[in-house]
C-alpha positions, 0 to 999 in steps of 0.5 A, a space after each residue: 476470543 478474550 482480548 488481554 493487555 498481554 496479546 494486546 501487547 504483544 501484537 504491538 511488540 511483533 508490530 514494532 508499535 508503542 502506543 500510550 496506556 490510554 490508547 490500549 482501550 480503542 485498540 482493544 475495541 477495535 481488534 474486537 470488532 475486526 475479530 468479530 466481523 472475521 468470526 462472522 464470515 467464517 458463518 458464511 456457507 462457501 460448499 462449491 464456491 470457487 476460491 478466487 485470485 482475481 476480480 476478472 479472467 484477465 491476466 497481464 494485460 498489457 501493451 506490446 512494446 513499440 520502438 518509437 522515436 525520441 527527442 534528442 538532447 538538444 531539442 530537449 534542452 531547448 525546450 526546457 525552462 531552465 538547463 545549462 548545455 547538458 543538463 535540467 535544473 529543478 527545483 529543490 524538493 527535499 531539505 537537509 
């Protein structure tokens, strides 16, 4: 598959991406080579392999739910290093 600046474009238009002119070269080579390694798995022979949707056999593995027990507010609290008579304080992670 010929590379142009046009499907390179537009790729990068469906993508919503913007990229400088000098990146279209590394761009380029580097769809080319993911193409190209695409192009050869399709060489590979798959007559009688089993597509697959998981690694292993197992689905949802999970737990079972267990009801168990939980610590009540003011032990909590108490607990806590910082907290007023109902509530946690943390600290602040995000600035406006």
């Amino acid at each position: 598959m010929e590379l142009t600046k046009e499907i390179i474009d537009q790729l990068a238009n469906l993508a919503r991406l913007e990229f400088k002119e000098a990146d279209t070269i590394q761009i380029k080579d580097d769809l080319a080579k993911m193409i190209s390694f695409v192009e050869k798995l399709q060489e590979i022979d798959t007559e009688g392999v089993e597509p697959m949707l998981h690694m292993t056999d197992q689905m949802d593995v999970v737990r079972n739910d267990e009801l168990k027990g939980s610590m009540d507010r003011v032990d909590a609290i108490a607990l806590a290093p910082d907290a007023d008579s109902q509530y946690f304080f943390v600290p602040k992670v995000i600035k406006k």
